[in-house]
Wavefront OBJ file of the C-alpha trace (Angstrom):
o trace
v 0.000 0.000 0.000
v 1.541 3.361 -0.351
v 2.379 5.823 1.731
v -0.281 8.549 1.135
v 0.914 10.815 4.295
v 0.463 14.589 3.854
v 3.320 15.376 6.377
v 6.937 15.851 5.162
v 8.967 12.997 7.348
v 12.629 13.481 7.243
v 15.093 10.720 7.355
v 16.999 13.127 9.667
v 14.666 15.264 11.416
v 17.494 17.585 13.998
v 18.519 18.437 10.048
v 15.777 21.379 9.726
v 16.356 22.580 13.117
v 19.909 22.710 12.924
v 19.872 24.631 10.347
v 17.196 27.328 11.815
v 18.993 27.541 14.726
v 22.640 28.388 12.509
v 20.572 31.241 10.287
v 19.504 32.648 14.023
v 22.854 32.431 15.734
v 24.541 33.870 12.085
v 21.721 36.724 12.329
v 22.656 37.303 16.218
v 26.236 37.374 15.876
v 25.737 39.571 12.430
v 23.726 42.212 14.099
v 26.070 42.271 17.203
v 29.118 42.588 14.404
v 27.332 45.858 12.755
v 26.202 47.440 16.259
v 29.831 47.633 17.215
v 31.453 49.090 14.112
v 28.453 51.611 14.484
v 29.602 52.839 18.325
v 33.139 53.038 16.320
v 32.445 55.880 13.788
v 33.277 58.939 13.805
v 31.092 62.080 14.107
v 32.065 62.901 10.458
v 30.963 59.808 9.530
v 27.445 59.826 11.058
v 26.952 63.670 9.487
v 27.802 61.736 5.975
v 25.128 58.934 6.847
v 22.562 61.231 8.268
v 22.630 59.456 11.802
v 23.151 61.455 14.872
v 24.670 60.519 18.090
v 21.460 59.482 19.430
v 20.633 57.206 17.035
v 23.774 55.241 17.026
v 23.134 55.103 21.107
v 20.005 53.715 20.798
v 20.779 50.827 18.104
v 24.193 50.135 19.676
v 21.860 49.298 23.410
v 20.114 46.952 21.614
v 20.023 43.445 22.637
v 21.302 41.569 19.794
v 18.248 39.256 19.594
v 16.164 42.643 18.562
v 16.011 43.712 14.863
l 1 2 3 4 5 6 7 8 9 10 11 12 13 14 15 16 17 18 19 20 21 22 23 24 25 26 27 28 29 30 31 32 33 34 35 36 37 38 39 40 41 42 43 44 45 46 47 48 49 50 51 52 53 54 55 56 57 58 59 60 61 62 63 64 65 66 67
């Protein structure tokens, strides 16, 4: 009889999830990565961008789990 399932079943189910939770750490550390070159720039620099002080402050404080 065949298998007329209308679920996905894996042959290696941890695979999936694995792989989520890589893209989330990768994401986490990338964010954390960017938020720390930002507090390193240069007042110059943030004119050129349009940024102020304040707004670096505010997305440099953010936990890196925020977006």
């Amino acid at each position: 009889m065949a298998d007329l399932s209308l679920h996905y079943s894996s042959k290696a189910p941890l695979a999936g999830t694995l792989t989520a939770f890589n893209q989330i750490f990768a994401t986490w550390r990338r964010r954390a990565k960017e938020r720390r070159e930002l507090s390193t720039l240069d007042a110059r620099t943030l004119r050129d961008l349009g940024l102020s002080a304040s707004d670096i402050n505010f997305e440099v404080n953010k936990p890196f789990w925020r977006s």
